[in-house]
N, C-alpha and C positions, 0 to 999 in steps of 0.2 A: 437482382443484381446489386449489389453492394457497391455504394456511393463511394468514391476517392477520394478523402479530407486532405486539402491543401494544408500545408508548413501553420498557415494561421490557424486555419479551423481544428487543427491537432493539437494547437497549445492549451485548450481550455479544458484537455481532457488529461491535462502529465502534472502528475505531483512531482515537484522539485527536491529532489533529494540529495540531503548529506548525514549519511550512517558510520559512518567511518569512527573509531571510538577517538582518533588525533584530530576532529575536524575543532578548530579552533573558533572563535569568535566572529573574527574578520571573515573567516568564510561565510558562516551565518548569515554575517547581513549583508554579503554578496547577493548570497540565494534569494534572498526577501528582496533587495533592488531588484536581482533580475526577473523573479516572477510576478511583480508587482506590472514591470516595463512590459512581460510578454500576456500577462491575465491568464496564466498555469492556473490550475485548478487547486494548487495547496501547496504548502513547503513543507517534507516531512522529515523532519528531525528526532535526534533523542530527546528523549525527556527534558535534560540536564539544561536545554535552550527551549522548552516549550512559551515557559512566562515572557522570553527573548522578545518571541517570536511572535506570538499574540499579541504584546504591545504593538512592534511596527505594522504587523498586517491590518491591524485597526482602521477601518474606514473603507480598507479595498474588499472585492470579490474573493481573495484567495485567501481560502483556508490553513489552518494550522490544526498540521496532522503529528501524530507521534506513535510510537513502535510501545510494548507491552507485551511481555516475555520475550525478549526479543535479545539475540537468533533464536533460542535456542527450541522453548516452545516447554522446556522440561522443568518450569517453577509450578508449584500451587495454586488451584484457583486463589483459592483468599490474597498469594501473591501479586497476582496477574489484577485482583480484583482490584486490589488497594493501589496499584497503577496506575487503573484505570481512572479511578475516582479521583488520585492526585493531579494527572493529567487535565482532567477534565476540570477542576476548578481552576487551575493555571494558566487556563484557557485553549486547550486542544478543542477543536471542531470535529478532528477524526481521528481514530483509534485505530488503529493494526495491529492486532493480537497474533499472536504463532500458535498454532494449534498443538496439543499435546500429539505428537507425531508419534510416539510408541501406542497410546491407546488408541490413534487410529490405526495404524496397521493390523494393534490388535482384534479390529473390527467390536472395539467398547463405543457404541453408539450412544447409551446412554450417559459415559462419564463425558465424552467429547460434545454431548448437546447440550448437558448441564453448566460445563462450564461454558462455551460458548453463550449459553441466555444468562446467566451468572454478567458476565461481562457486557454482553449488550442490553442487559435493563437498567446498569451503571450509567452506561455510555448515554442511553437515549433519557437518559434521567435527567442527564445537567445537557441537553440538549447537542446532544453531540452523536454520531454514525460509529458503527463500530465493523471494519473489515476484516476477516479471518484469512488468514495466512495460512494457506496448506502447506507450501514447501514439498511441490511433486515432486522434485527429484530423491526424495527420500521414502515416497509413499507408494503402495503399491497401487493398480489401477481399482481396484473396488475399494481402496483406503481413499483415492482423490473422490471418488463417490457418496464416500459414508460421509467426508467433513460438508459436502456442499452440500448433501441433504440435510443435515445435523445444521450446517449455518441456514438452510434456509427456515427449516422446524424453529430453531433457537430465535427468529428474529433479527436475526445480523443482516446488515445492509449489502455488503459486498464479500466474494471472495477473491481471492488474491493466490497469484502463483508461489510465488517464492520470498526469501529475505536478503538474495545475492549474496550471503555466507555462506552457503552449503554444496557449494561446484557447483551447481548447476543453476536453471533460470527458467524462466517463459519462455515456453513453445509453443508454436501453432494448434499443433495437435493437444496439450492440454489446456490451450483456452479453449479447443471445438469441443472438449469433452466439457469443459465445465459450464457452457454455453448449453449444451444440449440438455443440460442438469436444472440450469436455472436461471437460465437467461429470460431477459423477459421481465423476471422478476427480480432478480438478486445485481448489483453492478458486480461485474469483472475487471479485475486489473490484474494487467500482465506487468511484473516485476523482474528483474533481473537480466542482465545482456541485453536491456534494450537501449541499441547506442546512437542509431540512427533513424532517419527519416524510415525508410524501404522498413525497418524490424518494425518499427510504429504502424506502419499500417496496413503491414501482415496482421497484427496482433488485433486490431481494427475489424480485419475483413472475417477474422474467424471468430468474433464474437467479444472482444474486450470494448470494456466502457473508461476503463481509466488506463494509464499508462504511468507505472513510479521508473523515474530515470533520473539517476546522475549529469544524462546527456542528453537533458530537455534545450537543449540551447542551439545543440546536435540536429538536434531532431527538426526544431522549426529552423535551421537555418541562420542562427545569429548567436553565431558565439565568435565573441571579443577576441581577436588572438592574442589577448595581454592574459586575456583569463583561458585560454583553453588549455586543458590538460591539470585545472586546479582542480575541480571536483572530481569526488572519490568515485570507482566505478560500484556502478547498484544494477 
């Protein structure tokens, strides 16, 4: 039977997100006060605020995560690579790469494992996690197969559902699937349309370990009505 995480015991599992390519400044160290105030498990930013944002997280529990190939999943390893490696001396903690989503469909296991370990022995080099992004809604169901066994072979720490750019999101049924693949061993985070407490932890009861939300604030219960409706939906 699967335990029922209260509003608090849910925040240490939601990366605080602003992806939006207009998110400005101000909002940044919005995020970083409020997940410092709730002890979220990361604030996950673009690049462009990585150095930002590992300055103010300095000292607290929550990490500084960043996006790499991101949405799209369709740049170069050596691109994705030289990301990663940027991020990471700027001080990123965690890394979300997008999976080359045409050669998993294609069922190319071995170009989708290489890059995948390509990018997670950068990541875990400067001491950092590195989660792969499937982006199911684009992927057939033996394509969400090939990337979770390929991220677990490669070394990568977590998979991940989606990027919230590509219409669709985390569903139950493809956390059960990716849960059934590698749970246990691999973290899961359900990403995209998760707006509220109830989507938190459905995504919870079928196997996710992380939750990336816009509407972590949503989720546990304490968001500001001066700030609600500021961050971007993820």
């Amino acid at each position: 039977m699967t335990q029922t995480l209260s509003p608090s015991e849910m925040a240490p599992l939601i990366d605080h997100t602003a992806l939006k390519p207009d998110t400005d400044e101000a909002t940044i160290r919005r995020l970083v006060t409020e997940a410092k105030a709730r002890s979220f498990a990361a604030v996950c930013i673009n690049p462009r605020w990585v150095s930002l944002v590992a300055a103010e997280l300095d000292g607290s529990t929550v990490k500084t995560c960043t996006v790499v190939g991101f949405p799209l999943g369709a740049t170069t390893t050596a691109s994705k690579l030289a990301e990663t490696v940027e991020a990471v001396q700027l001080g990123a903690e965690e890394v979300d790469m997008v999976v080359d989503i045409a050669a998993a469909n294609a069922g190319d296991k071995e170009y989708v494992e290489a890059q995948i370990r390509a990018l997670a022995d950068a990541a875990h080099a400067g001491g950092a996690i590195l989660k792969v992004i499937l982006e199911t809604v684009l992927l057939s169901e033996d394509a969400k197969a090939l990337v979770c066994r390929a991220a677990e072979a490669a070394g990568a720490d977590f998979v991940k559902t989606s990027t919230g750019f590509a219409g669709g999101g985390a569903t139950v049924a493809d956390i059960a699937l990716m849960h059934s693949l590698v749970g246990g061993r691999l973290g899961i985070k359900a990403s995209g349309g998760v707006r509220s407490y109830d989507d938190a932890a459905a995504m919870v009861a079928a196997g996710a370990t992380r939750i990336g939300a816009s509407s972590g604030l949503d989720i546990v219960g304490h968001r500001d009505s001066s700030t609600s409706g500021a961050a971007d939906s993820y």
